[in-house]
N, C-alpha and C positions, 0 to 999 in steps of 0.2 A: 462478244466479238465486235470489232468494227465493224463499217460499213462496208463494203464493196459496191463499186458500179450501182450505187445508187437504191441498192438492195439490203435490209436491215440480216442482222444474222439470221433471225429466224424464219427468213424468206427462202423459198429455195432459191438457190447460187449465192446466198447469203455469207458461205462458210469460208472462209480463209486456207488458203491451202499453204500461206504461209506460215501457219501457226508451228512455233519453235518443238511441240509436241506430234507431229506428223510426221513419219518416216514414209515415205513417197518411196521408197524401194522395198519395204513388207505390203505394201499397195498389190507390189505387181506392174505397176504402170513407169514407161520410161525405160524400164531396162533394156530392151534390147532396141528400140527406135531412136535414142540421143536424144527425147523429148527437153520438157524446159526442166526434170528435175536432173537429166545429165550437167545441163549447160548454168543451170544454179539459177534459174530464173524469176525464181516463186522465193527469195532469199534466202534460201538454206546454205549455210560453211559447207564448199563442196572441197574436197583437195587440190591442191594447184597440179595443174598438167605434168611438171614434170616429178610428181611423186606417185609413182607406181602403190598401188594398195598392198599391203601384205599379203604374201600367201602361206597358209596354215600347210607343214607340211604335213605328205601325204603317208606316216606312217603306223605301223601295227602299235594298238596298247599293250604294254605289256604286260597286261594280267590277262589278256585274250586265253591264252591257254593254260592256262589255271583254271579260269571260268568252263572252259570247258571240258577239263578235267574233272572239276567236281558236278559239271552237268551229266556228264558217263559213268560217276560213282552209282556204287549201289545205295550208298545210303542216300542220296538226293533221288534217285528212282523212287525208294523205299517210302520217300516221304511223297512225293505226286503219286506213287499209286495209292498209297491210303488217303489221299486228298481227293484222287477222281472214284475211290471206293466207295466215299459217304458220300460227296456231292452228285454223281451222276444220276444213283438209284433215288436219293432226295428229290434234287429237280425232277424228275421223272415222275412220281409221282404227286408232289407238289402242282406241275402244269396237268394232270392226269386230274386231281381232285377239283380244281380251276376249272378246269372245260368241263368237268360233268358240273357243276354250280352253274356255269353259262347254260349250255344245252340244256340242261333239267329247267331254266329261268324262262328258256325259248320255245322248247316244246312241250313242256307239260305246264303250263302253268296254271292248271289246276291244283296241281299237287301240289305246287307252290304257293296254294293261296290258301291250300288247307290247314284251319286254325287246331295250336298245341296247347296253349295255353293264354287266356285271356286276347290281350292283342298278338300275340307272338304265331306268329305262323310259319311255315317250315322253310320260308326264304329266309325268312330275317335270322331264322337258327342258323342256318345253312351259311348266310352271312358273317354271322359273328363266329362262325366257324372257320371260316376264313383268313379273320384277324386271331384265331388263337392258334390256328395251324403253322400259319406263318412266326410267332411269336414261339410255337415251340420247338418251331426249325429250326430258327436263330440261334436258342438255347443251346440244340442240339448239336449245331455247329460249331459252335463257342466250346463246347465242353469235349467235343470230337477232339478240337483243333488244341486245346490243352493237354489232352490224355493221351492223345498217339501221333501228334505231329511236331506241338513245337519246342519240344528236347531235340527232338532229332535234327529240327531243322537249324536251332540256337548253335550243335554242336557241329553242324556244317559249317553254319556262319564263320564260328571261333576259328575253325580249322582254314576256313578259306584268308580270314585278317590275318593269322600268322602266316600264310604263304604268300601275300601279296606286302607283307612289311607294314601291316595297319593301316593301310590305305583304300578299306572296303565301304562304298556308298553306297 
């Protein structure tokens, strides 16, 4: 960056606030006081005065009620209840087996220090149990999310593109 006031960029007040990369209005600053990014002062192309800014009109999308149409379907029920069926008892126990590895790590840690096998002691099992519980979650989820959700959900999908004329993002 140039110089400013005497200040190399890497100084503080070094930075240029003219830089052609700085939107001074996703800042926050200037909007509603007529500061110097109203008045174009730091050189940014502001609009001439008499050209009013566009305004987006204010109306409904029309797939609005389509979407929530097939938000009141059974079949998109069918498929978030079997989503929060396997996920909620999962996390549940998942944070359940977690905090007993903490608390077992903080209050007994004698028993955590008692040796299984060579250097292996019942943290470090407990540990890498950890990483395979997690690892068979995953799986589990993966394989949930195949077998009883996403037919059902694909064929939501399908059914919602033909009603909206192929225009589903």
């Amino acid at each position: 960056m140039d110089k400013q006031d005497g200040h190399s960029a890497g100084e503080p007040g070094g930075v240029r606030l003219d830089d052609p990369w700085y939107d001074a209005l996703t800042s926050g600053w200037g909007e509603l006081d007529g500061g110097a990014e109203a008045t174009g002062e730091w050189g940014r192309r502001q609009p001439p005065p008499s050209a009013p800014l566009p305004v987006p009109e204010q109306r409904p999308a029309p797939h609005d009620e389509i979407y929530l149409a097939v938000q009141r379907s059974a079949a998109f029920q069918e498929v978030r209840r079997r989503y929060r069926r396997f996920v909620l008892p999962g996390t549940a126990v998942f944070l359940a087996w977690y905090l007993a590895y903490v608390i077992a790590a903080t209050a007994a840690p004698g028993l955590m220090a008692h040796r299984v096998v060579g250097a292996l002691n019942v943290a470090m099992l407990a540990g890498l149990g950890q990483f395979a519980t997690t690892f068979l979650l995953t799986w589990a989820y993966a394989r949930h999310a195949r077998l009883r959700r996403d037919s059902a959900a694909l064929d939501i999908r399908w059914e919602t593109q033909e009603l909206t004329g192929g225009n589903v993002r």
